[in-house]
DSSP file (Angstrom, degrees, kcal/mol; ACC not computed):
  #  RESIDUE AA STRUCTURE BP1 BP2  ACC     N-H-->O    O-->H-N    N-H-->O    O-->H-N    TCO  KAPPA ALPHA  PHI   PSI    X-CA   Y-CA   Z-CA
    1    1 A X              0   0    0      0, 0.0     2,-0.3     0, 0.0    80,-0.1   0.000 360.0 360.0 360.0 137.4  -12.0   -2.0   -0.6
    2    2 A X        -     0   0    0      2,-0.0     2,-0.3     9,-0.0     8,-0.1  -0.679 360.0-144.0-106.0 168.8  -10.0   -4.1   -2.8
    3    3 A X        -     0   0    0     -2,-0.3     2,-0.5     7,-0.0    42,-0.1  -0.764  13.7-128.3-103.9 138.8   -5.9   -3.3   -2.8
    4    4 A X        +     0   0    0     -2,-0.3    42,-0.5    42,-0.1     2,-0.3  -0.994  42.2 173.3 -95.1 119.1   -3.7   -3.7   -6.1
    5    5 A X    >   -     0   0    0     -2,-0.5     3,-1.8     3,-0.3     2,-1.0  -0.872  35.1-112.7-114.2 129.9   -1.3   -5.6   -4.8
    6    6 A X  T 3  S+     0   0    0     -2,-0.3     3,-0.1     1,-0.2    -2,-0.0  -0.491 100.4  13.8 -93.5 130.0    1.1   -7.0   -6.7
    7    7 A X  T 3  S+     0   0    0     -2,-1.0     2,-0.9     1,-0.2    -1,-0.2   0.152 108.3 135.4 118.6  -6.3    1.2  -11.0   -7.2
    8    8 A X    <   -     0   0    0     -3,-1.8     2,-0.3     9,-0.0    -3,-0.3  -0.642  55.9-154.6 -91.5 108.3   -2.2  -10.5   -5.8
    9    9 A X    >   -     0   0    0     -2,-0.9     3,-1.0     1,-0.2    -3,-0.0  -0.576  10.0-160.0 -51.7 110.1   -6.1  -11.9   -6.7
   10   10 A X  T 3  S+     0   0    0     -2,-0.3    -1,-0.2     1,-0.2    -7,-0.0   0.949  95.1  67.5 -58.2 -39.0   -8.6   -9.4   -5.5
   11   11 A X  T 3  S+     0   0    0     -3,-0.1     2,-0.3     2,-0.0    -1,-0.2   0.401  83.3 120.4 -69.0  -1.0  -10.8  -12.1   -5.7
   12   12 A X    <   -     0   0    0     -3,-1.0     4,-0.1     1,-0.1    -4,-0.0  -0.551  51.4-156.1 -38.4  90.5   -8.8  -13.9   -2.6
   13   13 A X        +     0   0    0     -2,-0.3    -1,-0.1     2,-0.1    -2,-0.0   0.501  65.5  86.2 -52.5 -13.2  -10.1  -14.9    0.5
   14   14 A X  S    S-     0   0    0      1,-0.1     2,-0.3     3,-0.0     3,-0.1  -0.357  86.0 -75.5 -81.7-175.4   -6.7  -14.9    2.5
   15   15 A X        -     0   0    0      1,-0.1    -1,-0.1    -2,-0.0    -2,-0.1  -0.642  48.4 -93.4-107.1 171.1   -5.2  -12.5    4.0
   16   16 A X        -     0   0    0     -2,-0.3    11,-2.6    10,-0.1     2,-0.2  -0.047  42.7-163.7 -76.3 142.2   -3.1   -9.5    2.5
   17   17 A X  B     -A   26   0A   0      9,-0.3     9,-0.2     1,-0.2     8,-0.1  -0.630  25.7 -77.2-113.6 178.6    0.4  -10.2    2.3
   18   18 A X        -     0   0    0      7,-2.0    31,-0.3    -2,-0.2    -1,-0.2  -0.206  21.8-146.2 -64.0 166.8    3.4   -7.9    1.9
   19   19 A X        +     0   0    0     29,-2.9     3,-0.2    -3,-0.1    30,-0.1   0.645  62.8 112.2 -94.8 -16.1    4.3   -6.5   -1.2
   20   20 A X  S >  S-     0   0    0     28,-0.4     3,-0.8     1,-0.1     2,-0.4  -0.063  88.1 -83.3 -58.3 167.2    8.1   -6.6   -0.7
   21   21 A X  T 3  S-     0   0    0      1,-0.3    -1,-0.1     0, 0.0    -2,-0.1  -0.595 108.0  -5.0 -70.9 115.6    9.9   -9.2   -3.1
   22   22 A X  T 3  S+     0   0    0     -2,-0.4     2,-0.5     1,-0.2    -1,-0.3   0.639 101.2 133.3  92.6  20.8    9.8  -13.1   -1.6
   23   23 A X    <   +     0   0    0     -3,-0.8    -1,-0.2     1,-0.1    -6,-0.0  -0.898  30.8 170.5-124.7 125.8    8.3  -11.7    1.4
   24   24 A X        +     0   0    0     -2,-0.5     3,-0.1    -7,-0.1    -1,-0.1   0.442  32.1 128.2 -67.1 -24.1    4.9  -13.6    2.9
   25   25 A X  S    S-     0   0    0     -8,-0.1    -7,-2.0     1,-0.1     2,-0.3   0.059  73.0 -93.5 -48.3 171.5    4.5  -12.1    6.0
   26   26 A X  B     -A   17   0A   0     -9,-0.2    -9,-0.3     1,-0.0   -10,-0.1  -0.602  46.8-117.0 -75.2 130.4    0.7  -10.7    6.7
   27   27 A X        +     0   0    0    -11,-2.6    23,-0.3    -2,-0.3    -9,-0.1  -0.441  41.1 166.0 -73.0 169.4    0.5   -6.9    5.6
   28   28 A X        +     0   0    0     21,-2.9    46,-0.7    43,-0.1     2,-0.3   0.327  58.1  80.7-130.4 -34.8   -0.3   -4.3    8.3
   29   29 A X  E     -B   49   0B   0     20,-4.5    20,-2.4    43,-0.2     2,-0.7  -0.862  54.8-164.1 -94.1 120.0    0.8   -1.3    6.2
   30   30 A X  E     -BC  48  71B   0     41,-3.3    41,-1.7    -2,-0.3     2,-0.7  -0.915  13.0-175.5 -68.8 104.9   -1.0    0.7    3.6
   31   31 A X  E     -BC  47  70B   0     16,-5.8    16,-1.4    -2,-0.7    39,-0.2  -0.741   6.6-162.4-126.1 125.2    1.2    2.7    1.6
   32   32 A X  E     +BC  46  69B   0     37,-2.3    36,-4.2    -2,-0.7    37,-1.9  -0.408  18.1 161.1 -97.9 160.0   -0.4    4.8   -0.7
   33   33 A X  E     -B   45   0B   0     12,-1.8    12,-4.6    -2,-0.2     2,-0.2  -0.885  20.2-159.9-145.5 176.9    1.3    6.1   -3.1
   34   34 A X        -     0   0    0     32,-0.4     2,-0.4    -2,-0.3    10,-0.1  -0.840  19.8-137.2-174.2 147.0    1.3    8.0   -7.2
   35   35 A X    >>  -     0   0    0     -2,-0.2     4,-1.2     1,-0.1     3,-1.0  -0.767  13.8-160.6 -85.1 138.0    3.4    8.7   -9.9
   36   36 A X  T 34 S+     0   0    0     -2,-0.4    -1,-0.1     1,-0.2     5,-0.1   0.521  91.2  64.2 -88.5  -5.2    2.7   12.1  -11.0
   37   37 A X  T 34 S+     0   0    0      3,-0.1    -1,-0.2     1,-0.0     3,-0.1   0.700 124.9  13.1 -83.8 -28.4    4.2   11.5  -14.3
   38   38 A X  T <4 S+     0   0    0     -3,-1.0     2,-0.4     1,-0.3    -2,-0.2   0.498 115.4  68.5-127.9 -27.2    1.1    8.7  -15.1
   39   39 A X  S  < S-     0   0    0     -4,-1.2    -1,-0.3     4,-0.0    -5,-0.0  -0.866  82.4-114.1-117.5 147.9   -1.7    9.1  -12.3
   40   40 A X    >   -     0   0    0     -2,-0.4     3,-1.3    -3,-0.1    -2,-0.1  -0.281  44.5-103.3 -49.9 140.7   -4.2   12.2  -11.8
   41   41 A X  T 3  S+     0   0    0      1,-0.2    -1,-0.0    -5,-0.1    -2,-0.0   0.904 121.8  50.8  -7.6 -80.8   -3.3   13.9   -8.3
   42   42 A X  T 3  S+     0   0    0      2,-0.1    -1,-0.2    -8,-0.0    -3,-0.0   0.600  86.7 102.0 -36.2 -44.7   -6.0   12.5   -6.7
   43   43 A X    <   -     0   0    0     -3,-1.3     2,-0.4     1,-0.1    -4,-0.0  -0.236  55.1-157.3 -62.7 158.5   -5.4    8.8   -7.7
   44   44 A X        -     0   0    0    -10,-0.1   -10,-0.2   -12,-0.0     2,-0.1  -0.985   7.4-156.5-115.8 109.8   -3.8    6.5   -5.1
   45   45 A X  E     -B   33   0B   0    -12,-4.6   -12,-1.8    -2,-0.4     2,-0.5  -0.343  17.3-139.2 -77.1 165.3   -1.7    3.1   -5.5
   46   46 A X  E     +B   32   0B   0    -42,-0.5     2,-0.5   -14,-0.2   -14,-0.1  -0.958  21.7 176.3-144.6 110.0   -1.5    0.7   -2.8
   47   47 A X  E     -B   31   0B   0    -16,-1.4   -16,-5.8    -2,-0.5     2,-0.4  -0.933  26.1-133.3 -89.5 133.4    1.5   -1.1   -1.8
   48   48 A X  E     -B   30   0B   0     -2,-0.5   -29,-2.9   -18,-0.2   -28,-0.4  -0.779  18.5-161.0 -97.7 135.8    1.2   -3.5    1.4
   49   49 A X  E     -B   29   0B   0    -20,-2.4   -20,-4.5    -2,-0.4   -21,-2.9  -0.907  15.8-154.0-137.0 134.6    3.6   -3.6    4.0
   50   50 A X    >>  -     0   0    0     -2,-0.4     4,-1.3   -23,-0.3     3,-0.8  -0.782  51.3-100.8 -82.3 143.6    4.7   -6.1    7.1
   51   51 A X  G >4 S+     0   0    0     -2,-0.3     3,-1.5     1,-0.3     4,-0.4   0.918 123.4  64.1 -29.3 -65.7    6.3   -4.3    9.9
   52   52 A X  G 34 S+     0   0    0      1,-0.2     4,-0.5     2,-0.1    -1,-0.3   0.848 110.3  28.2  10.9 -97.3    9.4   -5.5    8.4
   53   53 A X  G <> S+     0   0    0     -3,-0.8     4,-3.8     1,-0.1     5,-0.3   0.407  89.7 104.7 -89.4   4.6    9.3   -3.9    5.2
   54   54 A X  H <X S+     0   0    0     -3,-1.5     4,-1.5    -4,-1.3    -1,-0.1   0.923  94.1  36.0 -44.4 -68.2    7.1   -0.6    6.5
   55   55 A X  H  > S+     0   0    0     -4,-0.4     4,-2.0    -3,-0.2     3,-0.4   0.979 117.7  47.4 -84.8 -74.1   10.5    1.5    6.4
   56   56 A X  H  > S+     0   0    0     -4,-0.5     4,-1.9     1,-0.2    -1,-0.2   0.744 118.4  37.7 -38.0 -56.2   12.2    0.0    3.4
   57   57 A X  H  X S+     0   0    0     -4,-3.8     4,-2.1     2,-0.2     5,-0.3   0.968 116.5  59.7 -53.9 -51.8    8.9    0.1    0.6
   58   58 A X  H  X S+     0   0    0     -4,-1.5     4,-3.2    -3,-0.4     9,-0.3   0.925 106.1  45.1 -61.1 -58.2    8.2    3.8    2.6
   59   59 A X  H  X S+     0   0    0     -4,-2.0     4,-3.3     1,-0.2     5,-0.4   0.908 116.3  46.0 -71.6 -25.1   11.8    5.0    1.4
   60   60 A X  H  < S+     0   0    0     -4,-1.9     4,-0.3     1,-0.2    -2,-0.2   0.932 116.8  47.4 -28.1 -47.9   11.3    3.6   -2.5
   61   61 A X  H  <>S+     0   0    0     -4,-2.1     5,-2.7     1,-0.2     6,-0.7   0.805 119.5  34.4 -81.7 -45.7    8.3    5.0   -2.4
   62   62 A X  H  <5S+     0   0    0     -4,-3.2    -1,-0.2    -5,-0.3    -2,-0.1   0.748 107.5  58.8 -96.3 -32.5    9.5    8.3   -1.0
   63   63 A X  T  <5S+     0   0    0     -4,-3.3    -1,-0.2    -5,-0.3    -2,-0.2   0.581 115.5  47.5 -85.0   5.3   13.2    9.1   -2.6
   64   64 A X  T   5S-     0   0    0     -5,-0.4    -1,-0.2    -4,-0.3    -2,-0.2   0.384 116.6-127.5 -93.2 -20.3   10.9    8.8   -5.9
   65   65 A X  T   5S+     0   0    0     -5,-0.2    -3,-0.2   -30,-0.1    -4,-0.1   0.677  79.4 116.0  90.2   1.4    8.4   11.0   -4.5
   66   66 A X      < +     0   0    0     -5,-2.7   -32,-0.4    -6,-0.2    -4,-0.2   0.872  41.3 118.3 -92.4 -50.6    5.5    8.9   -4.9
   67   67 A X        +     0   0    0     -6,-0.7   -34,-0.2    -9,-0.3     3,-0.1   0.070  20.6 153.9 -24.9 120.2    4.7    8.5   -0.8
   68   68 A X        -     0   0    0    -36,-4.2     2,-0.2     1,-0.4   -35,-0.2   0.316  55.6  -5.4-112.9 -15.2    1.8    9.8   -0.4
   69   69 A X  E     -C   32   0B   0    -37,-1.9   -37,-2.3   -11,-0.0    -1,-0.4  -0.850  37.2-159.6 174.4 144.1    0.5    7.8    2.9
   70   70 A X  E     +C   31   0B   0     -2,-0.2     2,-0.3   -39,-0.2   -39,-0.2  -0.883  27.7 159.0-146.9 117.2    1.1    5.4    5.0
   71   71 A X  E     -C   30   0B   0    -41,-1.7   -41,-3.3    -2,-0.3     2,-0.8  -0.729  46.5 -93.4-120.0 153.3   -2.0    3.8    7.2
   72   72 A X        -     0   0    0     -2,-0.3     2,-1.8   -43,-0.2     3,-0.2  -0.641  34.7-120.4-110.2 113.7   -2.5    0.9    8.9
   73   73 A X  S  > S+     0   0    0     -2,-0.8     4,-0.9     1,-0.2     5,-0.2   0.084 111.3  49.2 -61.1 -22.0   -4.2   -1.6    6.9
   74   74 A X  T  4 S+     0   0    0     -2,-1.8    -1,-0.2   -46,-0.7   -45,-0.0   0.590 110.9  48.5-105.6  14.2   -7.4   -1.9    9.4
   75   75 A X  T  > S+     0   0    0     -3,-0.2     4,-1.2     2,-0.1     3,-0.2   0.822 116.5  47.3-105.5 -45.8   -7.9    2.0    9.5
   76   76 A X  T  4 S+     0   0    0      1,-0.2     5,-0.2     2,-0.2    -2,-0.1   0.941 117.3  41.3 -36.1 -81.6   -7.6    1.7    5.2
   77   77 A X  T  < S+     0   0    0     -4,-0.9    -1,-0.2     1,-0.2    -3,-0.1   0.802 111.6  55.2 -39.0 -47.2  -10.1   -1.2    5.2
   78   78 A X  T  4 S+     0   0    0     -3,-0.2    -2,-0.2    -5,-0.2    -1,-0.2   0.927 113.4  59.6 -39.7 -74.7  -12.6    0.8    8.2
   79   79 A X  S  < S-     0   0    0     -4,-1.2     4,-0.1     2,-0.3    -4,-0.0   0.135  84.1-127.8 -78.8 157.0  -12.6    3.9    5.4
   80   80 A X  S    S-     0   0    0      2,-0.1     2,-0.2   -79,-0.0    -1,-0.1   0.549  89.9 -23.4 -53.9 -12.5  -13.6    4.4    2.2
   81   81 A X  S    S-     0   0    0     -5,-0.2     2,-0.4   -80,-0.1    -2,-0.3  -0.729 103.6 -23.4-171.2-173.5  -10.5    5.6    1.6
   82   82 A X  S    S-     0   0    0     -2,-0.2     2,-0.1     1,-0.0    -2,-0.1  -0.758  72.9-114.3 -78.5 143.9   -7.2    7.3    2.8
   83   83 A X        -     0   0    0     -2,-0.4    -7,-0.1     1,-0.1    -8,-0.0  -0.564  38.7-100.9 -92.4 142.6   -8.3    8.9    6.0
   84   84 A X              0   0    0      1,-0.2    -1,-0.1    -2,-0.1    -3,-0.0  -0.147 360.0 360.0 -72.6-177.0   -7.9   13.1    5.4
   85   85 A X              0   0    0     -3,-0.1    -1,-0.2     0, 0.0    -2,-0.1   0.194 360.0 360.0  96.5 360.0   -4.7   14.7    7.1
């Protein structure tokens, strides 16, 4: 499953890094998210998250309203998808 990540290649053989700003670390975190103003219900955006920056991206994400899920990055990758619940 590829991620849009931002700063990111899909076509990239490393491994996923955070999305927070300067940040390198290896992601760990999915957090999916959608604006409801531009994406269909359904769709889902993917920010990536190091333990780090799990709770900081989570509360952007969420005092905007967009959190929609937050998994961790080798149950994302297992599924086709966000896993239901």
């Amino acid at each position: 499953m590829i991620l849009n990540v931002p700063g990111s290649e899909p076509s990239s053989p490393s491994s996923p890094i955070c999305s927070a700003k300067a940040c390198r670390a290896d992601a760990v975190w999915v957090l999916a998210w959608n604006n409801p103003k531009l994406h269909t219900p359904e769709r889902r955006k993917t920010w990536l998250a190091c333990e780090e920056h799990r709770d900081h991206l989570s509360k952007f994400l969420g005092v905007r309203g967009f959190l929609k899920d937050v998994v961790p990055l080798k149950e994302w990758e297992s599924a086709e998808g966000p896993p239901a619940g």
